[in-house]
C-alpha positions as CSV (number, residue, x, y, z in Angstrom):
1,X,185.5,146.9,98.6
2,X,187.5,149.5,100.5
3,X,190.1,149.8,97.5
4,X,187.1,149.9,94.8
5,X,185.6,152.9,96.9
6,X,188.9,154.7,97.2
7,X,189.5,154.3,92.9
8,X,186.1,156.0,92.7
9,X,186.7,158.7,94.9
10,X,190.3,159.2,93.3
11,X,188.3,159.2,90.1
12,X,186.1,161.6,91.5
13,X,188.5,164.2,92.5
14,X,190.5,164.0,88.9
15,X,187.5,164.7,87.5
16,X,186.3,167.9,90.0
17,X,190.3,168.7,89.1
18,X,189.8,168.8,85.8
19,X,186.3,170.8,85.9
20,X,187.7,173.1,88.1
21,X,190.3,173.6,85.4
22,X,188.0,174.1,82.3
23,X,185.9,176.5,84.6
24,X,188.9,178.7,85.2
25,X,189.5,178.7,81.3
26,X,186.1,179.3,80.7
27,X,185.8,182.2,83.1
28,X,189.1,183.6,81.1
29,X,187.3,183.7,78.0
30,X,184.1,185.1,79.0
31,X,185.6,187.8,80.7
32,X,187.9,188.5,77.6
33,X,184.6,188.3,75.6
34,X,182.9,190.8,77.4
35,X,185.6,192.9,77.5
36,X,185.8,193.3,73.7
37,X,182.0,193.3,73.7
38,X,182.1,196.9,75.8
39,X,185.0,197.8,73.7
40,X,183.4,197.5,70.6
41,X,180.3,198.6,71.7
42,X,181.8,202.3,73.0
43,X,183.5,202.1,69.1
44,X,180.6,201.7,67.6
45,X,178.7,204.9,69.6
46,X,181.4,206.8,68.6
47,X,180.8,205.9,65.2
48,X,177.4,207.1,65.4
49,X,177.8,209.8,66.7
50,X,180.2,210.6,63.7
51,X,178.2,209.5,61.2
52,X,175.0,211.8,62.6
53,X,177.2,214.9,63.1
54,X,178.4,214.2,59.1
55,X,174.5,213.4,58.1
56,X,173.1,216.9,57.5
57,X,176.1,217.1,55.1
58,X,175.9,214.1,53.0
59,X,173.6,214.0,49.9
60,X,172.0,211.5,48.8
61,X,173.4,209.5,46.2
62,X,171.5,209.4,42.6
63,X,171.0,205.8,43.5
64,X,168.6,205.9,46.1
């Protein structure tokens, strides 16, 4: 009985191992994520902001 316990609890703590593991990848990713996520996001301001200052001078094209 005392060897059956220890197996589980071995088993136990492969598995926490192995969660801790995937967490710290998972963490990685996510914060790689949001990191392109502001990037892209500052991008895409700028790119407003260009396309508003060019917008007074654009015309409209005869298709719309």
């Amino acid at each position: 009985m005392l060897e059956e316990l220890q197996e589980r609890v071995t088993e136990l703590e492969i598995r926490f191992s192995h969660q801790t593991q995937l967490l710290d990848e998972l963490n990685e990713v996510l914060t790689d994520c949001n990191q392109r996520i502001d990037r892209l996001s500052k991008e895409n301001q700028r790119l407003r902001e260009t396309v508003s200052t060019l917008a007074p001078s654009l015309e409209e094209s005869p298709d719309e």
